[in-house]
PARO-404445 format. One record per residue (C-alpha): residue in one letter; z negated, x, y. Coordinates in steps of 0.1 Angstrom, whole numbers, padded with zeros to 4 digits, always signed. Example, Ala and Ser with C-alpha at 12.3 -4.5 7.8 and 13.67 -1.06 7.14 Angstrom:
// residues 2
A-0078+0123-0045 S-0071+0137-0011 
// end
This chain:
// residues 329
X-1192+1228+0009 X-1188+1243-0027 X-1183+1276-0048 X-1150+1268-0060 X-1126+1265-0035 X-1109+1298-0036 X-1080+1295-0019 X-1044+1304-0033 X-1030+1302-0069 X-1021+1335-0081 X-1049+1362-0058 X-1065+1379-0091 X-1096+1402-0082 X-1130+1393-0069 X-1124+1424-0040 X-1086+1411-0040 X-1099+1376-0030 X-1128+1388-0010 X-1107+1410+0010 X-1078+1382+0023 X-1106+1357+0029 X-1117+1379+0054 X-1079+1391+0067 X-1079+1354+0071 X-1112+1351+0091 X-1101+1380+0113 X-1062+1377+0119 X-1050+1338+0117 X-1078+1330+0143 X-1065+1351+0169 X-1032+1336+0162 X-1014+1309+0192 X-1017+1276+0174 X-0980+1274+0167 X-0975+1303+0149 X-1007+1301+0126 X-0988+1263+0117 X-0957+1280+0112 X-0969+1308+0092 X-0991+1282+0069 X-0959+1255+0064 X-0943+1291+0056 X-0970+1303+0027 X-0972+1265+0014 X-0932+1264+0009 X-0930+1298-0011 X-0962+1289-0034 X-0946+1253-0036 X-0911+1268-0047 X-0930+1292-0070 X-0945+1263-0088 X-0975+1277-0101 X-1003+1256-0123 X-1016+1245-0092 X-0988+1227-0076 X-0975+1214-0114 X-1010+1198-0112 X-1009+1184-0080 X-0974+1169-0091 X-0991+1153-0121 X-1025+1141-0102 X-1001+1120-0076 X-0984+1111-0106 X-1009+1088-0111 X-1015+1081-0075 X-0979+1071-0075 X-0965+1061-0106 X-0938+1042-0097 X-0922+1074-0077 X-0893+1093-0092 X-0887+1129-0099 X-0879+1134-0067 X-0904+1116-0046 X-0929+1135-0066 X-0917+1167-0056 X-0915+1156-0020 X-0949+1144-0023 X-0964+1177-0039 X-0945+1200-0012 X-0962+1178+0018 X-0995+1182-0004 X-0990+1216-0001 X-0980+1223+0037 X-1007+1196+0040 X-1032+1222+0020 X-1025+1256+0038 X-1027+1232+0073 X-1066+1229+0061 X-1066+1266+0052 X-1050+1276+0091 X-1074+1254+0107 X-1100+1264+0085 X-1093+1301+0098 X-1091+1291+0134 X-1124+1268+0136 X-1146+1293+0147 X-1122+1303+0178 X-1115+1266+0189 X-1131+1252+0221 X-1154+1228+0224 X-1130+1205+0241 X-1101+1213+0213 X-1131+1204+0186 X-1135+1170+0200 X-1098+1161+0208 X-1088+1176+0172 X-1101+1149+0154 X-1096+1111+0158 X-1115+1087+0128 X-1111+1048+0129 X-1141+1027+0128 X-1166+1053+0136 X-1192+1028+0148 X-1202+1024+0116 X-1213+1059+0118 X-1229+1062+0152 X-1243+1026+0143 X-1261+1044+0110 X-1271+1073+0130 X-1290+1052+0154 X-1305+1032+0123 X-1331+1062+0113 X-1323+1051+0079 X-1309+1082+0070 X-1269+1082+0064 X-1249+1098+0036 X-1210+1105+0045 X-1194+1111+0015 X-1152+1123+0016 X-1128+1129-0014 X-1106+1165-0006 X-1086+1153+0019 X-1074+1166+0052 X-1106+1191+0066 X-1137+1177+0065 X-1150+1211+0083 X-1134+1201+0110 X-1147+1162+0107 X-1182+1181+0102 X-1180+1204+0135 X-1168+1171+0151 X-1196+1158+0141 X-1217+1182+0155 X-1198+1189+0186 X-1185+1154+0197 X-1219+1137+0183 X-1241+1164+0187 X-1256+1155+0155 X-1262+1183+0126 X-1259+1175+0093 X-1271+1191+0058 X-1240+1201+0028 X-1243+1218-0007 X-1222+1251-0015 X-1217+1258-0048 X-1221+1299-0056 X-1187+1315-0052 X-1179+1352-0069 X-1177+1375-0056 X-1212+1368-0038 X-1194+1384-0007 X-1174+1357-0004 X-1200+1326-0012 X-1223+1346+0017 X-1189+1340+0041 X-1184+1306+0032 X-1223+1300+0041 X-1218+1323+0072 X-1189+1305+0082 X-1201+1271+0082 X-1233+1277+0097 X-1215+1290+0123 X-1201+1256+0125 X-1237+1242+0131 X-1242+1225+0097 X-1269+1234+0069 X-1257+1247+0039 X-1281+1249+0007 X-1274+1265-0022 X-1259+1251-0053 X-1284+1259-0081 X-1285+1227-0106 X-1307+1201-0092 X-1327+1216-0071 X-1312+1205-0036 X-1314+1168-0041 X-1354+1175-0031 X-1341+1192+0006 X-1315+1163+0007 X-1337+1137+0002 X-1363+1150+0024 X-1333+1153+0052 X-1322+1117+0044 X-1360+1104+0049 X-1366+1124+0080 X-1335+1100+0093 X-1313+1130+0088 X-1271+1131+0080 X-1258+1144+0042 X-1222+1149+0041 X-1212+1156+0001 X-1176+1158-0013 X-1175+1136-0040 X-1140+1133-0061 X-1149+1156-0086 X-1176+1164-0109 X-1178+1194-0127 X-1213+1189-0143 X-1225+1170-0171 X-1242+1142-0153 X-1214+1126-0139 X-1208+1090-0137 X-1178+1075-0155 X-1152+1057-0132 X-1122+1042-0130 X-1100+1058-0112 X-1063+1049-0104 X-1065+1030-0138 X-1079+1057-0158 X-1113+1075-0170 X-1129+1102-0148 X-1164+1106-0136 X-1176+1117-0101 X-1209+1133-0087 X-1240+1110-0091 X-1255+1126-0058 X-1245+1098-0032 X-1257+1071-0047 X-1282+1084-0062 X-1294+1101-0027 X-1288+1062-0012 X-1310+1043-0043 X-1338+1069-0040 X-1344+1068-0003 X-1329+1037+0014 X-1303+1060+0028 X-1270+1044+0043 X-1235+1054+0021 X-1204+1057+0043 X-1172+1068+0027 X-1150+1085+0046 X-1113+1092+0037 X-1092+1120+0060 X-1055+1122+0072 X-1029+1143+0089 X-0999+1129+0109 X-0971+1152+0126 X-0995+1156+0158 X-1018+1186+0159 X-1055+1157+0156 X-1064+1154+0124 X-1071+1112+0120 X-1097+1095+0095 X-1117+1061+0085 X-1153+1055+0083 X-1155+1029+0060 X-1179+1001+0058 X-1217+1007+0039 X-1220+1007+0006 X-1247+0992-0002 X-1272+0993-0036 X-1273+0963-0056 X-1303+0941-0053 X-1313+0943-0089 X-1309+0970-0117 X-1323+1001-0130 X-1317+1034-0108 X-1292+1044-0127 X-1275+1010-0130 X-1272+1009-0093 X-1260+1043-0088 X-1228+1035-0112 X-1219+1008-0097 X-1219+1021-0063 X-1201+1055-0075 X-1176+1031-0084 X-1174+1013-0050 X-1170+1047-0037 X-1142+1054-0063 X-1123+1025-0053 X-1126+1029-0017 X-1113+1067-0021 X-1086+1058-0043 X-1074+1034-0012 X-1073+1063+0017 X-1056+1084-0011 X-1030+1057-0017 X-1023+1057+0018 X-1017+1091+0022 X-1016+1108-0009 X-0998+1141+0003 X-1034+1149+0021 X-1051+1144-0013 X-1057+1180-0020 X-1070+1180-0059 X-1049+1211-0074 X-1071+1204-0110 X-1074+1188-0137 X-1096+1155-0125 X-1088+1123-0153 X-1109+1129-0186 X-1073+1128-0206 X-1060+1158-0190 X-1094+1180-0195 X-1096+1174-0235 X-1077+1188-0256 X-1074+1222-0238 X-1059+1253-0252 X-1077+1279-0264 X-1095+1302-0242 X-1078+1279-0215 X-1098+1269-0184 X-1093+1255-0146 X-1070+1277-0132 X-1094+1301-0099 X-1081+1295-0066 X-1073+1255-0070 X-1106+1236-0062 X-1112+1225-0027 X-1152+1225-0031 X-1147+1203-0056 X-1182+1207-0065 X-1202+1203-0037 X-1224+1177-0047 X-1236+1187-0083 X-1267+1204-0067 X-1274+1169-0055 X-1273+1152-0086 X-1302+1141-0112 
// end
């Protein structure tokens, strides 16, 4: 669901990264189940003990998730954030080899009558998620347990190779992927959304320049405009929905209750203060669990200005963190 989710801190070259997406693709599926988790809690531990600007980030981010822990809880809490990343990554690898049967049983969300209560409204329903847990396997649930399909945003990855096995791969999942390319996929998604259709959008993170300011644990960030924006324009329903692991092999979640737009306001009014609503309610499921938060960059407004010179986010860090901006205005 974006361009930027690259994987690993520290794999340099375009055909270097192309290359072990696809050893990944090909190898850790055909692994037994307990070795691929063993082999990921393995990779998390060395990059964890290697700390790399992606895992000092992490550590700061649930700094402010936390910010009562000490030195040591911190570092507990960033090396479960990382085991709890490469699980994502091993699952990710495996998806496309799972049964049917293991799709439905590997995922277990709370309160998800509020989303088969949407689907049956013909409203049209927006799930939107923060980067926690997998939310390609809460989409091929969604397909595979609901038998509902459901429309995402990519953002273009480099090398092209690899955005075109991103698109292959979740397509393969049974969801629609449209390319990120400015603003020209709100159009499709609001067409989808008034055809009664399901959006799911990750939404911690905005990486364009029509964000909308938040507060966020206390402090100044902004996050994508698409969801509400989506929700004002077409009378679409907004579900938040926050992702977990637990020591168990299913993946557990929450659909939260509807956000709903404000009776009166401009467009853009409205969509702020439900962007915020949805801040708030992702700031709670990452409070809960904040080792399954997976945000390996720079996401509060302090920590992206000043920069260094010639500095930038670091590649191989974002989760799709920007799956939405193609859905914005």
């Amino acid at each position: 669901m974006s361009a930027r989710r690259t994987g690993l801190p520290g794999i340099g070259t375009d055909k270097l990264i192309d290359a072990l997406y696809g050893l990944g693709w090909s190898t850790v599926k055909k692994l037994p189940e307990g070795v691929a988790v063993r082999l990921g809690r393995r990779i998390a531990d060395m990059a964890w003990k290697r700390r790399g600007k992606g895992v000092r980030r992490l550590e700061a981010n649930l700094a402010r998730v936390v910010p009562d822990a000490s030195a040591q809880r911190l570092a507990e809490l960033s090396r479960a954030g990382m085991r709890s990343y490469m699980r994502y990554w091993m699952e990710s690898f495996r998806l496309p080899a799972w049964s049917k049967d293991r799709i439905r049983t590997g995922f277990a969300p709370e309160d998800v009558h509020y989303l088969e209560e949407g689907l049956k409204s013909d409203r049209g329903l927006i799930l939107a998620l923060p980067h926690m847990g997998n939310y390609d396997l809460a989409g091929v649930w969604v397909t595979t347990k609901l038998n509902t399909p459901f429309t995402t945003v990519a953002e273009r990855l480099k090398p092209e190779s690899l955005y075109d096995r991103f698109v292959a791969y979740r397509e393969g999942l049974g969801m629609e992927v449209l390319p990120h390319t400015g603003g020209a996929a709100f159009g499709t998604l609001a067409r989808r959304l008034r055809a009664g259709g399901l959006v799911c959008l990750v939404a911690d993170r905005d990486l364009s320049s029509s964000g909308i300011p938040v507060k966020f644990f206390g402090e100044e960030t902004k996050m994508p405009a698409g969801p509400a924006m989506l929700a004002v324009q077409t009378g679409a329903m907004l579900l938040p929905v926050t992702l977990w692991y637990d020591e168990t092999p299913v993946m557990r979640g929450r659909v939260h209750p509807e956000i709903e737009v404000p009776e009166t306001g401009t467009r853009v009014e409205k969509a702020a203060l439900m962007t915020q609503a949805l801040a708030d309610t992702f700031a709670s499921g990452i409070a809960d669990h904040p080792e399954d938060w997976h945000m390996l960059q720079r996401l509060w407004l302090a920590d992206l200005e000043p920069r260094e010179p010639g500095e930038s986010d670091e590649p191989g860090e974002s989760r799709d963190a920007a799956a939405n901006e193609g859905a914005q205005q």
